[in-house]
VOGU-3710 file (C-alpha; in Angstrom, 3 decimals, decimal comma):
1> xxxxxxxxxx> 0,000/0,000/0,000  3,040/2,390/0,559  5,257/1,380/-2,376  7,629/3,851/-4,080  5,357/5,808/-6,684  7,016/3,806/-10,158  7,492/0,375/-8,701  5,943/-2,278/-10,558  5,002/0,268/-13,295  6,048/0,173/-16,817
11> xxxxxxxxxx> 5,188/1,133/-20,228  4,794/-0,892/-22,974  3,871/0,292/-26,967  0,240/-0,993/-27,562  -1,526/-0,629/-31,368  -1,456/2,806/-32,595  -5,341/4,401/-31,852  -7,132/5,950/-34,414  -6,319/9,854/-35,483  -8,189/11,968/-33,665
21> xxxxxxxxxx> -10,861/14,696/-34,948  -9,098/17,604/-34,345  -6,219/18,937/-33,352  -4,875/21,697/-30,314  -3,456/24,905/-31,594  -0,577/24,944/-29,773  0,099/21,133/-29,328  -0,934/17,623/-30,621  -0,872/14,609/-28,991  0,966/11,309/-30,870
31> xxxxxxxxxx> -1,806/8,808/-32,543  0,409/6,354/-30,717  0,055/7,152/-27,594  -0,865/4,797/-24,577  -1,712/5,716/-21,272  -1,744/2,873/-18,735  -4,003/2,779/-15,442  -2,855/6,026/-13,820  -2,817/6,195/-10,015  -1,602/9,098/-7,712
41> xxxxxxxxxx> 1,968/10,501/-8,510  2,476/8,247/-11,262  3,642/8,966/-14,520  2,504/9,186/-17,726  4,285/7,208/-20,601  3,938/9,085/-23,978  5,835/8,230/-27,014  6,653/11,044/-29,322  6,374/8,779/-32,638  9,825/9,222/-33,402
51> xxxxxxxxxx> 11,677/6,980/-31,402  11,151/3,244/-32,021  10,658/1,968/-28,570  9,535/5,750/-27,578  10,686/8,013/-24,580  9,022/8,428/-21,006  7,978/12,157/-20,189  6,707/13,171/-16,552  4,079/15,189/-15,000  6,526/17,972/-14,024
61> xxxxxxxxxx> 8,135/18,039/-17,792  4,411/17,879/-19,244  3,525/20,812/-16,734  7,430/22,897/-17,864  6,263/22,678/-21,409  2,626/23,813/-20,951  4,218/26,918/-19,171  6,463/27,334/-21,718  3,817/26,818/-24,407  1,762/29,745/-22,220
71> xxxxxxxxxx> 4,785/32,352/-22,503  4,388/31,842/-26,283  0,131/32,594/-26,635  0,882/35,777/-23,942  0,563/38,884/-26,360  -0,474/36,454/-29,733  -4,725/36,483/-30,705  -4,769/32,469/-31,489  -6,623/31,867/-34,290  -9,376/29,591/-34,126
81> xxxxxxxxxx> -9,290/26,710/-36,406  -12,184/24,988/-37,833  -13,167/21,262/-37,243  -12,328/19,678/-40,286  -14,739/16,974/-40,903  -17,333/18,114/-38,714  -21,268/19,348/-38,904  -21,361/23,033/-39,625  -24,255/25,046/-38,893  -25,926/26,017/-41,954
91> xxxxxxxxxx> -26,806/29,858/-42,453  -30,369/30,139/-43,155  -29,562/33,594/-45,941  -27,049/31,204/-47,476  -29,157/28,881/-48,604  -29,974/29,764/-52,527  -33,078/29,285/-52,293  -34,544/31,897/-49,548  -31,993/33,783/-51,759  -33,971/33,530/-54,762
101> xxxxxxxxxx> -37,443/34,516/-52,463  -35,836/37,017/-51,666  -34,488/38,831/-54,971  -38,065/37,549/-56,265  -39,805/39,699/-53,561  -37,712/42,796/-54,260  -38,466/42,802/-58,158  -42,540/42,416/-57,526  -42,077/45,079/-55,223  -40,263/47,866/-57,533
111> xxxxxxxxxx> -42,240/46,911/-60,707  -45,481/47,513/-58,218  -44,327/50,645/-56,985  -43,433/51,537/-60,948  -46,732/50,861/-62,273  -48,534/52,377/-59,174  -46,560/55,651/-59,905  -47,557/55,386/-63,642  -50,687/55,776/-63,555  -51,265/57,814/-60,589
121> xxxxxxxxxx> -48,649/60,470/-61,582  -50,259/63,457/-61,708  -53,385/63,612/-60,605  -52,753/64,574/-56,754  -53,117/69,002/-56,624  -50,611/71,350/-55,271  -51,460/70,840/-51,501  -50,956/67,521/-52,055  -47,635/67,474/-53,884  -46,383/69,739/-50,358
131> xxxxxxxxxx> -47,165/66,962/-47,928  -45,655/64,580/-50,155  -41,627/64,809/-49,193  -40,830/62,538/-52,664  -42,050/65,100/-54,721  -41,252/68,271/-52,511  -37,692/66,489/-53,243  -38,002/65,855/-56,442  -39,763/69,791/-57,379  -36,073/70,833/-55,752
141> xxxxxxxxxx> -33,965/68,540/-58,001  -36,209/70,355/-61,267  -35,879/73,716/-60,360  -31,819/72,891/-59,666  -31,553/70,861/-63,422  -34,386/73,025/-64,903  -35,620/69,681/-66,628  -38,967/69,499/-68,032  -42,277/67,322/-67,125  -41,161/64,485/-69,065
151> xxxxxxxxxx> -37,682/64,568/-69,757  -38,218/61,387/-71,559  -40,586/60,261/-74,192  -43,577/58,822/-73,504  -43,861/55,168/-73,235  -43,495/52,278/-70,975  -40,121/51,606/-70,895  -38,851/55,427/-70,852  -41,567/55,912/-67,838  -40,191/52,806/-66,393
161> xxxxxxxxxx> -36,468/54,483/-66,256  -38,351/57,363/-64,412  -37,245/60,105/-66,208  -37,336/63,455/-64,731  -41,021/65,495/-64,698  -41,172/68,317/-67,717  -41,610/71,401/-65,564  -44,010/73,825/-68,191  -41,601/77,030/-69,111  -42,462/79,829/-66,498
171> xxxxxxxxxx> -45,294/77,767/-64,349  -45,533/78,599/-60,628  -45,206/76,407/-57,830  -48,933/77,015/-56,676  -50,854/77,843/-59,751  -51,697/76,894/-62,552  -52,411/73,024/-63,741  -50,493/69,730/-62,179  -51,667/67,364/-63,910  -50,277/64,634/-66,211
181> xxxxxxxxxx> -52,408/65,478/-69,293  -51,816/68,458/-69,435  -48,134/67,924/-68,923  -47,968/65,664/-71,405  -49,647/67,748/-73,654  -47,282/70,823/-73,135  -44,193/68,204/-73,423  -45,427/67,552/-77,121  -45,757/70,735/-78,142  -42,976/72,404/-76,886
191> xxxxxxxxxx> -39,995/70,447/-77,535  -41,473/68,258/-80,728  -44,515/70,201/-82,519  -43,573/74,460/-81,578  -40,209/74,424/-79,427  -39,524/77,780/-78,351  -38,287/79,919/-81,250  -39,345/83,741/-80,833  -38,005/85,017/-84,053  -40,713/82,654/-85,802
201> xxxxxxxxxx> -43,839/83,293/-83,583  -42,824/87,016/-84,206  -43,103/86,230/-87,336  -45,934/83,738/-87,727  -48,300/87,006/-85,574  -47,092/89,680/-88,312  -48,355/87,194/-90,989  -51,388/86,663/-89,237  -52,129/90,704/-89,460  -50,934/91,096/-92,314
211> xxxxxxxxxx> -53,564/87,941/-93,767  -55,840/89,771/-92,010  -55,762/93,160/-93,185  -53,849/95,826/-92,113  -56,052/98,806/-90,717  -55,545/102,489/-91,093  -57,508/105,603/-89,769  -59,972/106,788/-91,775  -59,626/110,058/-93,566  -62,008/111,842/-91,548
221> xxxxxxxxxx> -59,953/110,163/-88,438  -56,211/111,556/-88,510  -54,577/112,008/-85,220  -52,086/115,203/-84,739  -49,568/112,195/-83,402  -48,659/108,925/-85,202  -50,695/105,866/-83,577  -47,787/103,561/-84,656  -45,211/106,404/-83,503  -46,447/107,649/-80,282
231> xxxxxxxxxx> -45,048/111,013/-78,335  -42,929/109,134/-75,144  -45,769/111,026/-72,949  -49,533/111,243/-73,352  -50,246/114,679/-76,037  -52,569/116,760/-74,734  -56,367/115,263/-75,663  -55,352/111,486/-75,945  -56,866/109,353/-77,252  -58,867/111,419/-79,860
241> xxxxxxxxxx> -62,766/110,852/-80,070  -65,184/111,174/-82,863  -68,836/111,464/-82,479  -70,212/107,987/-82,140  -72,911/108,450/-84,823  -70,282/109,193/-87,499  -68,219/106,058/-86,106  -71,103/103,755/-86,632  -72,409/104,973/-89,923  -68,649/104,304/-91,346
251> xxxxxxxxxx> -69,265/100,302/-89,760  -72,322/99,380/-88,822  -72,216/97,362/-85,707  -74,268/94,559/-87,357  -71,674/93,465/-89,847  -68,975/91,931/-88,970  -67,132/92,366/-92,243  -63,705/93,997/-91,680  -63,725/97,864/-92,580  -59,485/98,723/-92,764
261> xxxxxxxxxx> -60,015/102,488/-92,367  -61,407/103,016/-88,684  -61,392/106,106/-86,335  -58,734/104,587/-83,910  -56,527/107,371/-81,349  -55,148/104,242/-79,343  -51,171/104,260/-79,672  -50,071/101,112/-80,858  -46,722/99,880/-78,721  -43,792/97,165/-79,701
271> xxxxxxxxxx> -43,251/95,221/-76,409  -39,453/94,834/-77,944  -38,512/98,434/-78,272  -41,392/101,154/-76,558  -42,443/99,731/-73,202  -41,151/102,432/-71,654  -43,619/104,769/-73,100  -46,166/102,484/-72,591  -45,108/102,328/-69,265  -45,619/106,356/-68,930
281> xxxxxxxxxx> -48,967/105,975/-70,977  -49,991/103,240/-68,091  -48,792/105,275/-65,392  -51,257/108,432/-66,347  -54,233/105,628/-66,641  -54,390/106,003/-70,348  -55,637/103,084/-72,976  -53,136/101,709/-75,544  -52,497/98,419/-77,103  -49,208/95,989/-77,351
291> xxxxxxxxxx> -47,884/94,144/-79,896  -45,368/91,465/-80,428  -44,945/90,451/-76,987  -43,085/86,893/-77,124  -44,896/85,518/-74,159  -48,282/85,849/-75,687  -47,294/85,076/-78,952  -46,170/81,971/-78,125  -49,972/81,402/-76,892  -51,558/82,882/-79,519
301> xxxxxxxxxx> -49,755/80,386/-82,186  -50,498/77,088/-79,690  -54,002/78,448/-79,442  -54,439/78,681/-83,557  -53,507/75,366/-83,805  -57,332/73,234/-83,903  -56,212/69,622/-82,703  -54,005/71,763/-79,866  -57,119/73,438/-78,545  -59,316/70,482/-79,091
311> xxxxxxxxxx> -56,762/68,359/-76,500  -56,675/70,812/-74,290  -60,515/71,550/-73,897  -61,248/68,294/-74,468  -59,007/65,539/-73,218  -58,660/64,642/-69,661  -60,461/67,231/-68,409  -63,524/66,851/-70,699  -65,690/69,738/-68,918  -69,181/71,157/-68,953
321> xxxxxxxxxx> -68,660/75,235/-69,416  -70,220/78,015/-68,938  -72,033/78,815/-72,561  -74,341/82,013/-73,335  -77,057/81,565/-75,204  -78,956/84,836/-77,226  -81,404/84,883/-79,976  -79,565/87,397/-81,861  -76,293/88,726/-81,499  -76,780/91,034/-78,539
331> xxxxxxxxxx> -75,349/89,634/-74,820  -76,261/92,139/-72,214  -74,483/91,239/-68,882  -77,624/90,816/-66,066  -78,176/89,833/-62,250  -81,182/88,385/-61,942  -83,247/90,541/-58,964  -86,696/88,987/-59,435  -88,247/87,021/-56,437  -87,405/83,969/-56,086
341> xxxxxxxxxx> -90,998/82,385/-56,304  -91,367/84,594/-59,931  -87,811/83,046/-60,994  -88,931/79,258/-60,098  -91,987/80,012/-61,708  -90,204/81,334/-64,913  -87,757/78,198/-64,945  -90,835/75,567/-64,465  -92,292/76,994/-67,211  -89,612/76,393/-69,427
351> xxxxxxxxxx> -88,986/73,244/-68,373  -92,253/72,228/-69,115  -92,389/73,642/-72,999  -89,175/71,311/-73,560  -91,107/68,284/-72,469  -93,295/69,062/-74,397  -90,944/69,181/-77,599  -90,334/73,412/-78,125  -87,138/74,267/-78,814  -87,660/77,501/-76,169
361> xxxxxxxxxx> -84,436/78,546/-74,198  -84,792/81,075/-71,129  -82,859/84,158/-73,471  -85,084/86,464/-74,866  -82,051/89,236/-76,341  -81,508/92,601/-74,901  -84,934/94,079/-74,962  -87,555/96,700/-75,828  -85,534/100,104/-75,980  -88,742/101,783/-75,496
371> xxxxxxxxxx> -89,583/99,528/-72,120  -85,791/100,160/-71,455  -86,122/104,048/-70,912  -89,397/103,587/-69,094  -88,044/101,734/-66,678  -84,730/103,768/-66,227  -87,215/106,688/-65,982  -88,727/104,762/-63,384  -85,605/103,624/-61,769  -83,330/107,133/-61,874
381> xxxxxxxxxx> -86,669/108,626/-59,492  -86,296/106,201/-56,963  -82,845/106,183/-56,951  -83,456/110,168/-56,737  -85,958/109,622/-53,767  -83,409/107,270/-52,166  -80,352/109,682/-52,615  -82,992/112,979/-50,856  -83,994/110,630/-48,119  -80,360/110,000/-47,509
391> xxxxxxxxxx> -80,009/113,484/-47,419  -82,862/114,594/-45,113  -81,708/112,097/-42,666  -77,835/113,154/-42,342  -79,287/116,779/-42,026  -82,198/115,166/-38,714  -78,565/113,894/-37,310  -77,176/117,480/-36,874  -80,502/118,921/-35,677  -82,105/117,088/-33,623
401> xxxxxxxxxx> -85,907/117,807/-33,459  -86,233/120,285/-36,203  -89,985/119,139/-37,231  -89,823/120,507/-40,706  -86,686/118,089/-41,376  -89,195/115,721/-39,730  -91,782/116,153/-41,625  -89,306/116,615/-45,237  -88,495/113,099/-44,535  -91,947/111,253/-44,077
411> xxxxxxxxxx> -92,662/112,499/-47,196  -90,174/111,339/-48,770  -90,592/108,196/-47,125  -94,336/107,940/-48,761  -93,747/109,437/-52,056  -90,720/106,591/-52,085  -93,476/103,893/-51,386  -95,674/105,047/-53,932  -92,821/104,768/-56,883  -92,394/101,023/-55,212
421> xxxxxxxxxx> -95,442/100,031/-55,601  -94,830/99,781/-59,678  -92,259/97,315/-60,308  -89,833/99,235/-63,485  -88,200/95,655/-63,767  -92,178/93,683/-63,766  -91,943/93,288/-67,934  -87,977/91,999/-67,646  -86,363/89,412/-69,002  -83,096/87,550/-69,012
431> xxxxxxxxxx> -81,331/88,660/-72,097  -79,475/85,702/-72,328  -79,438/81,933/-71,335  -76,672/80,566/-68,866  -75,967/76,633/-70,164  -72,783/74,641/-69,354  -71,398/72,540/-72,736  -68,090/70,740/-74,207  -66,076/73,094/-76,178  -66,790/71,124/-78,647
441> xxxxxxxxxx> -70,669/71,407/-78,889  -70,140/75,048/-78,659  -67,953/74,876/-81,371  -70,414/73,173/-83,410  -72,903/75,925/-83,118  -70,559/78,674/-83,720  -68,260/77,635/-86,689  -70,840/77,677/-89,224  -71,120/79,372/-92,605  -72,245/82,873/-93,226
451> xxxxxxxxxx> -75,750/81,705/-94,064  -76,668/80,732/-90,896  -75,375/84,123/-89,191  -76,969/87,227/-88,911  -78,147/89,719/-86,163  -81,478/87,926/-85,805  -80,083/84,245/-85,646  -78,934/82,694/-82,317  -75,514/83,359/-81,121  -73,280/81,670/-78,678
461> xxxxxxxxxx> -70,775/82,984/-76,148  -68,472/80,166/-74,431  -66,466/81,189/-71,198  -63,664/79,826/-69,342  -62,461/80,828/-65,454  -59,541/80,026/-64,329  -59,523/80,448/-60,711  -56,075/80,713/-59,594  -55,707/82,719/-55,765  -59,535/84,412/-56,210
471> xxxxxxxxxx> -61,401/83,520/-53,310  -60,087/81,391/-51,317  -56,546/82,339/-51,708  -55,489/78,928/-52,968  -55,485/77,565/-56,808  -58,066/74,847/-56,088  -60,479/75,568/-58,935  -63,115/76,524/-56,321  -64,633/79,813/-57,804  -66,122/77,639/-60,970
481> xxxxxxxxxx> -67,079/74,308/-61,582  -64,966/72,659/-64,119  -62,652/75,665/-63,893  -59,281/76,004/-65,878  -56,393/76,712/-64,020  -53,937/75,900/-67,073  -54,843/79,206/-68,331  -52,127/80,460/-66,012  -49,515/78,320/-67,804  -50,781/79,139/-70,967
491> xxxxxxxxxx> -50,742/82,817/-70,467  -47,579/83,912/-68,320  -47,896/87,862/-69,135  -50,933/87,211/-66,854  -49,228/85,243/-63,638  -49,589/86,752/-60,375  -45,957/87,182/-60,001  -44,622/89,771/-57,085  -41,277/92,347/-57,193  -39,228/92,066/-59,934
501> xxxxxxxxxx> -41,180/89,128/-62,043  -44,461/90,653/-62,446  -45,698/90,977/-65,802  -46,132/94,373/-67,174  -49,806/94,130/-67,848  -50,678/93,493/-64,002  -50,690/96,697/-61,520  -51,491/94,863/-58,030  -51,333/91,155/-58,493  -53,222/90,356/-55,012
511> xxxxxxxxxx> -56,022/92,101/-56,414  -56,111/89,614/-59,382  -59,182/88,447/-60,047  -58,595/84,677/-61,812  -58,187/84,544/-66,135  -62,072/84,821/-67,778  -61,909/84,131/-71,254  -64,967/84,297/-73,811  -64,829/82,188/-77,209  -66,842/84,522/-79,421
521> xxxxxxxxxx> -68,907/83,379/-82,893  -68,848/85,449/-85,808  -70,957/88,744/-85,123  -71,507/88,187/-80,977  -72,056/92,016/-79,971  -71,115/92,676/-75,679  -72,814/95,371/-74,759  -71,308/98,795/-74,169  -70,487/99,127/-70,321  -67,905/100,546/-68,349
531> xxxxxxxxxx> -65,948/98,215/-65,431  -65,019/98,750/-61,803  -61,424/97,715/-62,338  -58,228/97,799/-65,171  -58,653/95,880/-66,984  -55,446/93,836/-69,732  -57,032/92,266/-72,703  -55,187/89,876/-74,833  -56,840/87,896/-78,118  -55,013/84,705/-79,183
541> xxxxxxxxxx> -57,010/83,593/-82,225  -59,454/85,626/-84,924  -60,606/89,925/-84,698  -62,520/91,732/-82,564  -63,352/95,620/-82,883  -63,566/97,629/-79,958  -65,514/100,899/-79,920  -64,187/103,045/-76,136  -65,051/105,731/-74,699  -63,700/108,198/-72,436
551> xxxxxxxxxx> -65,464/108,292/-68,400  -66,437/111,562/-68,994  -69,047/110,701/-71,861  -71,282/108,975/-68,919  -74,292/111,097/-69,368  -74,475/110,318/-73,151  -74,182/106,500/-72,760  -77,649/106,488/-71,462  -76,685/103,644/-68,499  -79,366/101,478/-67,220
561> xxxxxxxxxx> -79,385/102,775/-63,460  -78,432/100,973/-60,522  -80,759/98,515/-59,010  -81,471/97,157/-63,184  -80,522/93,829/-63,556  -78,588/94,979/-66,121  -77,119/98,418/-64,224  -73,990/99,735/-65,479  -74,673/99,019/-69,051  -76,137/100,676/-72,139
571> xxxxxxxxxx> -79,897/101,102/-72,611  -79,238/101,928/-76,165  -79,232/99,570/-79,386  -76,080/100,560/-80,718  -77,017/98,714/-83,782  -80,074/101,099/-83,978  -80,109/103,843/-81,821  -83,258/105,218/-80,506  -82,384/108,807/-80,155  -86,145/109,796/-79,769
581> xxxxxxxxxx> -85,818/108,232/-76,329  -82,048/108,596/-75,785  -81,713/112,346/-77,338  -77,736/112,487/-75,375  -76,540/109,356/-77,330  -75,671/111,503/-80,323  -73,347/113,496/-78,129  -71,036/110,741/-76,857  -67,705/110,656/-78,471  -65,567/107,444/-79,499
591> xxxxxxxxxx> -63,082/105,502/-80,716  -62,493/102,419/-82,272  -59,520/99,797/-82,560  -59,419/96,377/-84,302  -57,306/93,838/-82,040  -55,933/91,029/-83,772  -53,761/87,649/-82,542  -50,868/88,613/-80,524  -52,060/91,835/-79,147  -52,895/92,943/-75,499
601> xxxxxxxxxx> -54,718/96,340/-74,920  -54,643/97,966/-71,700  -57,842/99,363/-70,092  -57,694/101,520/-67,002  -60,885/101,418/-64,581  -64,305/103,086/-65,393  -63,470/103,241/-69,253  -66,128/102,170/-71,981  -66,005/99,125/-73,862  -68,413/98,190/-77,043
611> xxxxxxxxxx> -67,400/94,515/-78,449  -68,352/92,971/-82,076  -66,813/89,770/-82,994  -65,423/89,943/-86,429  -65,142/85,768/-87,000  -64,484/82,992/-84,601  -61,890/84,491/-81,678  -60,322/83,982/-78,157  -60,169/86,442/-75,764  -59,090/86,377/-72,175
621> xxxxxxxxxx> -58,248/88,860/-69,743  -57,488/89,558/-66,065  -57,936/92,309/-63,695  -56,075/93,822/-61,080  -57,306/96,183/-58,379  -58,547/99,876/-59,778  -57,880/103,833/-59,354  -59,932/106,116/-58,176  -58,920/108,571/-60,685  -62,310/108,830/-63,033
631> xxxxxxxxx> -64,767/108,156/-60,253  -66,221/111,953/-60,457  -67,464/111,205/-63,860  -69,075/107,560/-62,648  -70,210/109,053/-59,696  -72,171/112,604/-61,278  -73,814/109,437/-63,791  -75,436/108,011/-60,684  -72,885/105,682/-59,888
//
């Protein structure tokens, strides 16, 4: 039990053992190696494979080299090796299949996301487009490369590369039209069909006047001052007037056939070399007309183009419009003021004769001028009787219990109830129909041939709003259904732009109200009136003549009163003037101008406007706040 710790021990080489899986980093046994039963302090007999009967190592030489083998790993990062021949844990993303799902799953995706932006690209509004940080970023990458709404050309493919929106030359951020079609439409024109090239729209307008007709004054019309060579500054007694009957005996109102020696005084300005007189022209709230503006050039030759218009008015945004409808070719502008019951009434009643098969619309033309000046007699005394009662009543404030003031104003009161009790407006009726129709069906009834015109055949007037910040201070379209805000891409000399970029032909752009535009049929007459506010007038396709007059010949236009539906304009036929009725009409004074494509007259507030269309035209124009300079004249008128 106490023997020495090696007696009776040996070692003996037994058959070599099988290799091992693995191996130690820093040391490997011998395959040959045979350990016999160990018991305390015994040794352990290891051959190192290289002797032939093998050497004997002990415990405290294993434990020196393990030290040893220690001092070596202190400061080295041993590498870990590998089992060789061993199960490896397989990686789930390295397995080619989940691979494959997952390159699968990333191609439906994009090609979803592609088509979804196809065909929804477009059709959000500007509000929209700001809450949407893809496109905010993507508005900021256009206005940095100045690329346009489609930098590629249509198609799958080139939409599937995503090519780079076609921004519209000069469009604003929040007006005007965002929409695809529209877009697209531009896109076309601009770089394939009429790329920008000023020299020829310059040119293509002058051939347009010149196809036209170029118009002169008439001998009994010369001006001491060259219309097409104005004085830098307003001569004294601009613009020159003639007496209106001699005006309209040299063209009758009634036929639209072009006369080329008119009584015009307007100064006629080139928007390349004279804008600074008509700049000091502007500036003393005088009328003139410019010419060969690029900007609405450029318009005016899209706009002459027929399958360009058609697109654009048809198209995508297929509307319903506003359309007038007359039985001849007088449009009076009216507010209906009739009770409510009486106008249900009315409308019932014409409802019920197109059931029945009439062809009957609710227009009945501008009226009786006979009926007319009764009922602005009628009208001017109670607006009298209204104005003394006013009067009586300001002079009761500043004396207090004077009883013949007292008694001044009850009867005034009761000779004011009297002249109620007759209606002057009980016989009237709307001069003209409101409808809402496709450009196209208007354009059916209004391109027709000479035989089916006249003064006494029905005439149609089509109209188009675009809304821009009127109303509700946002371009949503919201001041007319169906309304058309690319007008304010298609006409930039009309954008609301502030400081240094607004156009010349706006005064006060916050004042703006929207782009109106009226589509007028051969021989469409607009009844003389006089407006509230300046007025820039631009035609983009066909003629139109328009006889003005100064604010001081008020008194002679013979002006249905206020409280008229139709108050502010003309109670005289200027076709046929009723001077037994109207005696003052034959001393008003006018002038005339013919405006052709290309050309935008300015009209300051208050100044008189009498409008014949001379063939099938497009007019638009915008306004833009007023003065206060005429309002004497307007006001002495009984307005």
């Amino acid at each position: 039990s106490s023997r020495p710790p090696n007696q009776n021990r040996s070692c003996k080489t037994e058959a070599p053992l099988a290799q091992p899986p693995y191996h130690h980093s820093s040391y490997t046994m011998a395959s040959t190696a045979t350990m016999q039963h160990r018991r305390p302090y015994s040794t352990i007999a290891v051959t190192d494979g290289s002797a032939e009967n093998g050497s004997v190592i002990s415990r405290e030489q294993r434990r020196l080299e393990r030290r040893e083998a220690k001092k070596l790993r202190e400061g080295k990062k041993l590498k870990r090796v590998k089992r060789k021949g061993g199960r490896e844990k397989a990686s789930t993303l390295s397995d080619p299949y989940v691979q494959l799902a997952f390159f699968a799953f990333g191609l439906f995706a994009l090609v979803g996301y592609t088509i979804f932006r196809m065909m929804h690209r477009g059709e959000g509004t500007a509000s929209t487009d700001s809450r949407d940080p893809f496109k905010a970023f993507e508005k900021k990458l256009q206005a940095k490369s100045g690329l346009s709404e489609s930098k590629v050309k249509p198609g799958f493919l080139n939409k599937l590369r995503g090519g780079m929106k076609y921004v519209i030359p000069e469009s604003m951020a929040k007006v005007g039209c965002k929409q695809d079609w529209y877009t697209e439409l531009r896109r076309e024109y601009d770089t394939d069909i009429l790329p920008k090239d000023d020299e020829r729209t310059l040119k293509w307008v002058d051939e347009e006047r010149k196809r036209h007709g170029i118009y002169k004054q008439a001998p009994k019309a010369q001006t001491p001052y060259d219309i097409n060579n104005c004085p830098e500054y307003p001569p004294e007694g601009y613009p020159m007037q003639w007496p209106v009957l001699e005006v309209l005996d040299n063209w009758s109102p009634d036929d639209p056939t072009p006369h080329h020696e008119i009584y015009q005084g307007w100064c006629i300005f080139d928007y390349r070399t004279e804008m600074e007189k008509a700049n000091n022209y502007r500036e003393a709230e005088l009328p003139f007309i410019v010419r060969n503006d690029p900007a609405v050039a450029r318009a005016a030759e899209r706009w002459s183009r027929p399958e360009f218009m058609e697109r654009l008015l048809m198209g995508d945004e297929d509307q319903m419009r506003r359309t007038e409808y007359s039985p001849n070719n007088h449009f009076m502008y009216w507010v209906d003021k009739r009770p409510r019951d009486q106008r249900r009434a009315a409308q019932k009643e014409i409802q019920r004769r197109k059931r029945a098969g009439e062809k009957v619309h609710n227009g009945f033309g501008r009226g009786d001028q006979v009926a007319m000046a009764e009922a602005m007699r009628h009208q001017d005394k109670i607006n009298e009787l209204k104005d003394l009662l006013e009067d009586a009543k300001e002079y009761l404030e500043d004396h207090s219990g004077d009883e013949d003031a007292e008694e001044e104003i009850r009867q005034i009161k009761k000779e004011l109830n009297e002249e109620k009790q007759v209606d002057p407006n009980e016989h009237w009726q709307p001069p003209t129909e409101n409808l809402r129709m496709t450009y196209l069906e208007w354009l059916e009834h209004a391109n027709v041939t000479d035989d089916k015109l006249g003064p006494e055949n029905p005439h149609w007037y089509f109209r188009l709003i675009g809304c821009g910040n009127m109303g509700s201070g946002t371009a949503d379209g919201s001041c007319d259904k169906g309304s058309s805000e690319w007008l304010f891409d298609e006409l930039t000399h009309f954008q609301p732009r502030e400081g240094d970029e607004r156009p010349f032909y706006l005064i006060n752009p916050q004042k703006q109200q929207g782009i109106h535009c009226r589509f007028g049929m051969k021989g469409v007459i607009a009844e003389n009136h006089f407006d509230l506010s300046r007025n820039a007038i631009t035609l983009l396709y066909g003629q139109r003549r328009y006889i003005l007059a100064h604010p001081n010949q008020c008194n002679n236009m013979n002006l249905l009163p206020r409280g008229h539906p139709s108050a502010r304009h003309s109670a005289v036929d200027w076709s046929d003037p009723d001077l037994e009725d109207f005696p003052t009409f034959a001393d008003a004074h006018v002038n005339e101008v013919v405006m052709q494509p290309g050309d935008v007259m300015y009209l300051p507030t208050n100044w008189f406007h009498y409008i014949i269309s001379l063939e099938l035209n497009f007019q638009c124009n915008t306004r833009s706040g007023g003065e206060k300079l005429y309002r004497k004249e307007i006001n002495d008128c009984g307005f």
